[in-house]
C-alpha positions as CSV (number, residue, x, y, z in Angstrom):
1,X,0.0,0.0,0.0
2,X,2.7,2.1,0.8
3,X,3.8,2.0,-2.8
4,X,0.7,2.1,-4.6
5,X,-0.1,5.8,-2.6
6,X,2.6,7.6,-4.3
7,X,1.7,6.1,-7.6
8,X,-2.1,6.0,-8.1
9,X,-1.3,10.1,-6.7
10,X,1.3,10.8,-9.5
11,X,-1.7,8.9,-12.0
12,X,-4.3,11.3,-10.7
13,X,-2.0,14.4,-10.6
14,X,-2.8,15.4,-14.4
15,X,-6.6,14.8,-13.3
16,X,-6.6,17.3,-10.7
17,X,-4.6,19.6,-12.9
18,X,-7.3,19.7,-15.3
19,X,-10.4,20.0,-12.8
20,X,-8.5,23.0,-10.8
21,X,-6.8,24.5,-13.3
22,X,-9.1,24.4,-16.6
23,X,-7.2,27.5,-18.1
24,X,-4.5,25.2,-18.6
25,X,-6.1,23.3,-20.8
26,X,-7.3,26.8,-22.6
27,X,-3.7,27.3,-23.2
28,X,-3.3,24.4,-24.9
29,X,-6.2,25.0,-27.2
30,X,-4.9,27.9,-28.5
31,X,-1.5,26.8,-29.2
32,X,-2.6,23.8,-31.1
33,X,-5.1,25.7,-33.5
34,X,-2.4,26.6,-35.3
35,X,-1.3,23.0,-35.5
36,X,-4.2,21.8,-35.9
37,X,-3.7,19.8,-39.0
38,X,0.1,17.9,-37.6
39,X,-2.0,16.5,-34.9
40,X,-5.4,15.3,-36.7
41,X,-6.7,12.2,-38.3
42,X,-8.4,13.2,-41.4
43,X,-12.1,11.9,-40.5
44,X,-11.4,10.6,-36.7
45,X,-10.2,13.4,-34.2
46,X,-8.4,16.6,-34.1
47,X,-6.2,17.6,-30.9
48,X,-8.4,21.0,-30.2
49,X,-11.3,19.5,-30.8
50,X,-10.3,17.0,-27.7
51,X,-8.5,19.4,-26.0
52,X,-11.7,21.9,-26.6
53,X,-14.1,19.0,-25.1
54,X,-11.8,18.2,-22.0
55,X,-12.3,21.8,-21.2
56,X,-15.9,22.2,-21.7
57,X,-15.9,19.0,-19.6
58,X,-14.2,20.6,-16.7
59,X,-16.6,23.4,-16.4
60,X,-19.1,21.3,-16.3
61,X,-17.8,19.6,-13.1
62,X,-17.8,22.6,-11.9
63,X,-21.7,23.6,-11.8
64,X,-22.0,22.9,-8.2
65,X,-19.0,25.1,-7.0
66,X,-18.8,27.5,-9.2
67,X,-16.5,29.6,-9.9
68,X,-17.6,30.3,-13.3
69,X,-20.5,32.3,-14.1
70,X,-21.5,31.1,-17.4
71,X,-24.7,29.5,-16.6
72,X,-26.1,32.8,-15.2
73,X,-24.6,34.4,-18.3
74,X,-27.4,33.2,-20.1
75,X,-30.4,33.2,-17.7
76,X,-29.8,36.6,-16.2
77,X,-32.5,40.0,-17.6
78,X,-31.8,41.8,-20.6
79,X,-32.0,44.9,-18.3
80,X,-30.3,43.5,-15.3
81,X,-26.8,42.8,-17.3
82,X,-26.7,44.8,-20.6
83,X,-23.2,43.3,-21.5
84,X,-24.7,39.7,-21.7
85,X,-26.9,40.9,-24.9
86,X,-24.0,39.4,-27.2
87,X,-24.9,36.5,-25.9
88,X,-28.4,36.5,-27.0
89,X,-27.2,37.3,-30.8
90,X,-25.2,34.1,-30.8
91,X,-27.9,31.9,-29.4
92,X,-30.4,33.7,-32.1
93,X,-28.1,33.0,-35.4
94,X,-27.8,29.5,-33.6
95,X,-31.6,29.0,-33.1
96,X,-32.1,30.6,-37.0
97,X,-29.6,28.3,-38.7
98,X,-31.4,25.1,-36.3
99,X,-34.6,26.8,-37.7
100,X,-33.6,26.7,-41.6
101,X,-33.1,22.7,-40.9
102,X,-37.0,22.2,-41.5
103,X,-36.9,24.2,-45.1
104,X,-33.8,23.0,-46.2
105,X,-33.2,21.8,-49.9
106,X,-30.8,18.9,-48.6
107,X,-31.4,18.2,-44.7
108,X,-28.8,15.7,-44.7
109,X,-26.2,18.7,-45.5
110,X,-27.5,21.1,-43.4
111,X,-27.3,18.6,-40.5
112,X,-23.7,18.1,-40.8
113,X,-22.7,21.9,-40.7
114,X,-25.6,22.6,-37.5
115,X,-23.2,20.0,-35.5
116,X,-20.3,22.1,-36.4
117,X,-22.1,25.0,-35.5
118,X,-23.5,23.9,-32.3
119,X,-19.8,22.8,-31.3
120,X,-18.5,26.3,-32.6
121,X,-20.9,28.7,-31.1
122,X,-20.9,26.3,-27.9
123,X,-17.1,26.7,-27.7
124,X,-17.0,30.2,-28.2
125,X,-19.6,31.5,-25.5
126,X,-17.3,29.4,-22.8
127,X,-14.6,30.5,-23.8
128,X,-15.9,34.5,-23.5
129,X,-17.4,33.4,-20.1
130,X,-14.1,31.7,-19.0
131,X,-12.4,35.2,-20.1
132,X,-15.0,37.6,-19.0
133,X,-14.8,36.1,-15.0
134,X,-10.8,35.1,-15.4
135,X,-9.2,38.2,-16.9
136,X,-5.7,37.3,-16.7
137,X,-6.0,35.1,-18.8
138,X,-6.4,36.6,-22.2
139,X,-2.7,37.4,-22.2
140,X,-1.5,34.1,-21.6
141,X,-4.1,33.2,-24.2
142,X,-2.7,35.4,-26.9
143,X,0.8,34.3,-26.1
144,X,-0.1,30.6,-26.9
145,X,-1.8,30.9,-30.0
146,X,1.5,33.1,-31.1
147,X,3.8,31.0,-30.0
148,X,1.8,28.2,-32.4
149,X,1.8,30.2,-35.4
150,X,5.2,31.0,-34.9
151,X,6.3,27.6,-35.4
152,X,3.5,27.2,-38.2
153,X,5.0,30.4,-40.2
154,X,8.9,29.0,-39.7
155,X,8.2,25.8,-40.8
156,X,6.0,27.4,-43.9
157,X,9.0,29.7,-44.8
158,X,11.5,26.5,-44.5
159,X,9.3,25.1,-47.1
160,X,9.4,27.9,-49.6
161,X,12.9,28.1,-49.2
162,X,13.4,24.4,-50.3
163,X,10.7,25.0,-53.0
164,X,10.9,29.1,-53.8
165,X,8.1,28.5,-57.5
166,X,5.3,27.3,-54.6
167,X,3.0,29.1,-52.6
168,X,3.9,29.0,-48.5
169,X,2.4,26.6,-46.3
170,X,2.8,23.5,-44.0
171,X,2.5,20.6,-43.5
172,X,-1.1,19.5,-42.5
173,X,-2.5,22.9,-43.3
174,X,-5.6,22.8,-45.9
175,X,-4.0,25.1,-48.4
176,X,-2.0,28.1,-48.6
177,X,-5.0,30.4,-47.9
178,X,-6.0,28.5,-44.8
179,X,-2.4,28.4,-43.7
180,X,-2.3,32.3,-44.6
181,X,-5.2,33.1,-42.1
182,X,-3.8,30.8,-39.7
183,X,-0.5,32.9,-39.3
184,X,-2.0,36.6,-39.8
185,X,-4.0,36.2,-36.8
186,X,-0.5,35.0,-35.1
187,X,1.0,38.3,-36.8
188,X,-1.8,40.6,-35.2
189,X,-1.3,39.0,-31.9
190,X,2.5,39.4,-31.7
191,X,1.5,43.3,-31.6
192,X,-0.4,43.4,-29.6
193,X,2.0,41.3,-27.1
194,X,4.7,43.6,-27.9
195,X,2.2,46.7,-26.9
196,X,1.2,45.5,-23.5
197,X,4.3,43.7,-21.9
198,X,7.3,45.0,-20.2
199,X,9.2,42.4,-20.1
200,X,12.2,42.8,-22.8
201,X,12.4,39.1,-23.6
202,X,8.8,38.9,-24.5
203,X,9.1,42.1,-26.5
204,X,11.7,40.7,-28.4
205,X,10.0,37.6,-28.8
206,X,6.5,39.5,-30.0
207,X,8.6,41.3,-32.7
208,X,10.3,38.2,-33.9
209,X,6.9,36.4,-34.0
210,X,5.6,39.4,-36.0
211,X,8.3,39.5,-38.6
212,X,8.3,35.7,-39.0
213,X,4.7,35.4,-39.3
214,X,4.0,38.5,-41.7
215,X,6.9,37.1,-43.5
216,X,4.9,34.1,-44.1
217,X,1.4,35.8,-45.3
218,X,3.4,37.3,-47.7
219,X,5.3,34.4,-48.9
220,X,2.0,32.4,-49.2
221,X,0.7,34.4,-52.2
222,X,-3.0,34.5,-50.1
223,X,-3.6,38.0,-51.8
224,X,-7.1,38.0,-49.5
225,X,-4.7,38.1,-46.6
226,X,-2.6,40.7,-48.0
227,X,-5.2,43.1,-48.5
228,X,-6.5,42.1,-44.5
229,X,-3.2,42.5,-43.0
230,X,-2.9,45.9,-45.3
231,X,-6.3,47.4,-44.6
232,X,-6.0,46.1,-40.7
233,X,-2.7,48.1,-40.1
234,X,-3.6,51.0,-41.9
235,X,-7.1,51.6,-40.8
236,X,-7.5,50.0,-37.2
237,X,-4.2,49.6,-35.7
238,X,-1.9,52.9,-36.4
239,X,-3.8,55.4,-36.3
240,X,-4.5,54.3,-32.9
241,X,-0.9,54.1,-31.7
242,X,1.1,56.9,-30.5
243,X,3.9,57.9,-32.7
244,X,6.8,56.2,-31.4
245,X,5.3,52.9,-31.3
246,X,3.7,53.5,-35.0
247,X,7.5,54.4,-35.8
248,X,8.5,50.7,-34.5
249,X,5.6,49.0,-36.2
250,X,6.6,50.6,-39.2
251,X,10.2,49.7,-38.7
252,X,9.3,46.2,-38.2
253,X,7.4,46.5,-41.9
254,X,10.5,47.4,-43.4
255,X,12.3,44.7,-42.1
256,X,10.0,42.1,-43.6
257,X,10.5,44.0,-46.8
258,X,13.8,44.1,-46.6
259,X,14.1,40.2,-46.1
260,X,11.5,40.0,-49.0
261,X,14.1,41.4,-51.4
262,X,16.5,38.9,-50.3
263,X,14.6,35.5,-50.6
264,X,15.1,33.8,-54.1
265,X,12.7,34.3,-56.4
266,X,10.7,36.3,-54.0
267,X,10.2,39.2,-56.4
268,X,9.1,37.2,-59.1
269,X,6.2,35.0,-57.5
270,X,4.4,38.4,-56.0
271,X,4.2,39.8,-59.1
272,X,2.7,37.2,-60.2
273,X,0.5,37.0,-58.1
274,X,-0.3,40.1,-58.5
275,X,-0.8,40.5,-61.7
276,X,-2.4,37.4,-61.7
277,X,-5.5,38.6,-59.9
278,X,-7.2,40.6,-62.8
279,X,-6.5,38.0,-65.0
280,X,-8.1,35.2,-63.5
281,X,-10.7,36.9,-61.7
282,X,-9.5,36.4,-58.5
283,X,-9.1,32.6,-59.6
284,X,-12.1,32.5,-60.6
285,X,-14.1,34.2,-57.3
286,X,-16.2,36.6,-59.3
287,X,-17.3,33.7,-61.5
288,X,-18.6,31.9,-58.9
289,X,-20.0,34.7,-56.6
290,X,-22.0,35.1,-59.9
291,X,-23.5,31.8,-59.9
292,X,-23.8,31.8,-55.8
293,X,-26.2,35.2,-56.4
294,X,-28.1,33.6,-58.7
295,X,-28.7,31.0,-55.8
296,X,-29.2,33.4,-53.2
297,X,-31.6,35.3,-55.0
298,X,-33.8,32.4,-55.8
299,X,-34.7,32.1,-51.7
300,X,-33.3,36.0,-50.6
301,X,-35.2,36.3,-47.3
302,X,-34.6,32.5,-45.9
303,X,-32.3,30.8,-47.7
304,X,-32.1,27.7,-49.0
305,X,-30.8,25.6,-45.3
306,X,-27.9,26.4,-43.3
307,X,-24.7,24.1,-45.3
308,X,-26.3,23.6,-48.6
309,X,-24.1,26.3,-50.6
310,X,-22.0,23.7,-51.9
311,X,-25.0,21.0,-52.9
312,X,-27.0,24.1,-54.5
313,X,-23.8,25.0,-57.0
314,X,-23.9,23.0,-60.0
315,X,-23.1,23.5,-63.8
316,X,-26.9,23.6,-64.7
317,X,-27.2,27.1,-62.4
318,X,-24.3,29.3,-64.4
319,X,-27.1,29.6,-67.3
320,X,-30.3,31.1,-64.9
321,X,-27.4,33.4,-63.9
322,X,-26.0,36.9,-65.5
323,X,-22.9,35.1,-66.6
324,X,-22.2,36.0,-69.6
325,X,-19.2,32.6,-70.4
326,X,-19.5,29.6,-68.7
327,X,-15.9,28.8,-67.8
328,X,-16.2,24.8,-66.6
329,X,-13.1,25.0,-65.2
330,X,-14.5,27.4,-62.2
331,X,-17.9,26.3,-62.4
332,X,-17.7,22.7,-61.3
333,X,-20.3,20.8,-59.3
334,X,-20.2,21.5,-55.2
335,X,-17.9,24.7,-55.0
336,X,-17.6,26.7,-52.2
337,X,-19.0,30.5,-51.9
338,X,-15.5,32.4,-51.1
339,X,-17.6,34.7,-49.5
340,X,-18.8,34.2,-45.9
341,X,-21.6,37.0,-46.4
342,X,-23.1,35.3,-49.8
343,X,-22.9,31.6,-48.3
344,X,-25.0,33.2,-45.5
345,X,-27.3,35.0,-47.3
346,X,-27.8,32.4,-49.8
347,X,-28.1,29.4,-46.9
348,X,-29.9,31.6,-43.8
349,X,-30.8,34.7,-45.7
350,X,-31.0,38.2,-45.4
351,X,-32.4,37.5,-41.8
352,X,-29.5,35.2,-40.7
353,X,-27.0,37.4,-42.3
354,X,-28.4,40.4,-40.3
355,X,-28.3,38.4,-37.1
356,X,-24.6,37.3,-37.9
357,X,-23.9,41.0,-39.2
358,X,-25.0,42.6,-35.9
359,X,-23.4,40.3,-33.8
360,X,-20.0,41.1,-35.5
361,X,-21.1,45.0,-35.4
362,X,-21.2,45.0,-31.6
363,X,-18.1,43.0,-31.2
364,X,-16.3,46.1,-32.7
365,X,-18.1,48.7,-30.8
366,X,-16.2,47.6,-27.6
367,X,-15.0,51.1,-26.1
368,X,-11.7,51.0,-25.9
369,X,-12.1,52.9,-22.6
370,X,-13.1,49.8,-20.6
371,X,-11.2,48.5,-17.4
372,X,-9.4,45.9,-20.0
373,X,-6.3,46.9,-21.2
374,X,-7.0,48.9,-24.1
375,X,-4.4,47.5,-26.2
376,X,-5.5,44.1,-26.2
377,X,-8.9,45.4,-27.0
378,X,-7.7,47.0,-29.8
379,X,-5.8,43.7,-31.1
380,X,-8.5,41.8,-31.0
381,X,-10.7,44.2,-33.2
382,X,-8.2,44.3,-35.2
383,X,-8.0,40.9,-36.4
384,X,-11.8,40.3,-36.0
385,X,-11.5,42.9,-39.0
386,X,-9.1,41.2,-40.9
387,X,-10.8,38.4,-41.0
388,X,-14.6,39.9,-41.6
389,X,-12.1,41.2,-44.7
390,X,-10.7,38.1,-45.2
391,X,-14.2,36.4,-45.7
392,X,-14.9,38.3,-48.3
393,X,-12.5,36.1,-50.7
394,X,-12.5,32.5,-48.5
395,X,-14.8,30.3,-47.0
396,X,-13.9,30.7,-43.2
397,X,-17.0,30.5,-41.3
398,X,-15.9,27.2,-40.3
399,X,-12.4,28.0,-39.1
400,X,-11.6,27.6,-35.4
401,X,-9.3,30.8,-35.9
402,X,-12.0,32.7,-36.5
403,X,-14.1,31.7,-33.6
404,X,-11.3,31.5,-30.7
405,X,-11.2,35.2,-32.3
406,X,-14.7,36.1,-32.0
407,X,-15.0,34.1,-28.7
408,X,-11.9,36.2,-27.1
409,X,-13.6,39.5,-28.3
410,X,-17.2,38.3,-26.8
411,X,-15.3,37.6,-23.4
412,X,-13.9,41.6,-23.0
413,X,-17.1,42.8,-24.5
414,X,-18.9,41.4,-21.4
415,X,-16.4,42.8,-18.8
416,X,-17.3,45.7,-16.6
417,X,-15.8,48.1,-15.2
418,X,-16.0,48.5,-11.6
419,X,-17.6,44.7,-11.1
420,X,-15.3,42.3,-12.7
421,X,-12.2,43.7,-13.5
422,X,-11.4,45.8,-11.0
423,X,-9.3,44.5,-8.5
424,X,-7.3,43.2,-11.4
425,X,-6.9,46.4,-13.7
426,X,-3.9,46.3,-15.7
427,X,-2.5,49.9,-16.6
428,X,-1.3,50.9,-19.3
């Protein structure tokens, strides 16, 4: 007996880890979304999808000492707690997409992308609870997710190097584009590191994850992300910034540039892409959204189902649209939208698209002047914007980037000042 203590202890040590420190488990979430694809089995499992569900898990056990408020979060009066009003928007473009389900032209579809909804939406509220009643922990948040892109965007800029006439990416990413979204939010974040810390190792390790990772948008030839990153900087971030810190950001630009000039072949492949772009039509996007308004027209106020884009495009639509060629090539059987707003609108409608819409709209009217440090704040817009940009040109409504964003944005929209965050107000 005196030999099994110590050892059914050390077995149960992880256990207790997990139950009394959940955030731990958060951590690792984040860092492996980057990842996502090296640790998955096509079809079977995904590590952040585990890790995700051992952490929904642990809240759960703890319902009956709770230090977690989330179940209140959703019961409490719209007048009682205004900040919990987000809340209700997520549930409603839930319980609207559920709805669609009983006019949808292929249930079987729309059944498949509700469970990925459910899980999504579901994730993303406990997360923003998690964050809204533990504080400290968005930075350690942020710093995770970096430090897995980081590794993401190194090992994508190894592989250009070995192969300079391809486009950037990694191994088990979906594409270039996916992988390209993967490391701008990583690039965003790194800023937003190096704005709030004084610590001169982790300032030096934000800027480094910043070059690396912009570096590696760049090298991908996602010209979507380009424009994101571009627009994001230019519109949301500097002109918020005081000058000296602009002056570094820029500084940090020119650096990337710099190394730009220096890879092989660099020079070449972005103008091709570049030039690219009005040639193909954005490889093929307005050809498509062409056909996908055509579909969404056909049903504009509800939509065809939630997740029947794909089983709606087929060759036989390009005619009943305004297209004037039919280029087979583009217009094959089951594409995708490229365009989050019109595989909404043509799936849920102009009523689930305005539910989505307005959720996003008061996730960017957090004041910046809230008890949360403001640069964080202002981070997190940031790439919220990026990627409502983004999903403009790609399908990413399904992307667990996009929802560990909107989910970290939710959890400082719901903070307080005075009540929550108080005794732990970081200054500036």
């Amino acid at each position: 007996m005196r030999t099994a203590a110590p050892t059914i202890t050390t077995l149960l040590l992880p256990l207790w880890f997990w139950m009394v420190f959940p955030q731990i488990v958060l951590y690792l979430y984040a860092f492996s979304l980057p990842l996502e694809g090296v640790f998955a089995i096509e079809g079977v499992f995904t590590l952040s999808k585990g890790l995700l569900g051992l952490f929904l898990l642990s809240l759960i056990f703890q319902i009956k000492r709770p230090k977690i408020a989330w179940f209140p979060a959703l019961i409490l009066t719209w007048k009682q707690v205004r900040r919990f009003r987000i809340s209700i928007l997520a549930i409603l473009l839930l319980f609207w997409a559920t709805l669609s389900y009983f006019w949808s032209s292929d249930p079987s579809a729309s059944w498949t992308k509700l469970q990925v909804l459910l899980q999504q939406i579901v994730g993303a509220l406990a997360i923003a609870l998690f964050v809204y009643t533990k504080p400290k922990t968005l930075q350690p948040l942020l710093f995770s997710y970096s430090l897995g892109a980081l590794i993401a965007a190194s090992q994508g800029i190894v592989n250009y190097l070995r192969n300079p006439a391809s486009r950037t990416t990694f191994s088990g990413a979906a594409d270039a584009a996916d992988f390209a979204a993967i490391v701008l939010l990583g690039s965003l974040v790194a800023i937003g590191l190096w704005l709030v810390t004084k610590s001169p190792a982790l300032r030096w390790y934000s800027l480094i994850c910043f070059l690396v990772c912009t570096l590696a948008v760049v090298l991908s030839g996602t010209r979507s992300a380009w424009v994101a990153i571009l627009l994001t900087l230019a519109l949301v971030i500097l002109p918020r910034l005081g000058w000296q810190r602009m002056i570094g950001i820029v500084f940090a630009i020119l650096l990337v540039s710099a190394a730009l000039y220096q890879l092989p072949a660099a020079n070449q492949f972005l103008n091709s892409r570049i030039t690219s772009a009005a040639e193909d039509g954005g490889a093929g996007r307005t050809t498509i959204w062409t056909v996908g308004l055509q579909i969404a027209l056909e049903s504009p106020l509800f939509g065809h189902g939630f997740g029947t884009f794909t089983s709606l495009f087929t060759l036989d639509k390009a005619p009943e649209s305004s297209l004037e060629s039919i280029d087979t090539y583009y217009i094959t059987d089951g594409r995708g939208a490229h365009n989050i707003y019109l595989e909404l609108v043509s799936e849920i409608g102009i009523v689930g698209l305005g539910i989505f819409l307005a959720w996003m709209w008061v996730l960017l009217r957090v004041s910046l002047r809230q008890a949360v440090h403001p640069d964080l704040i202002l981070i997190l817009k940031a790439c919220l914007v990026a990627y409502l940009i983004q999903g403009a040109f790609l399908g990413i409504l399904e992307r667990k980037y996009l929802w560990f964003t909107i989910a970290l944005l939710h959890g400082c929209s719901m903070m307080m000042r005075g009540i929550v965050y108080a005794s732990t107000n970081a200054k500036p």
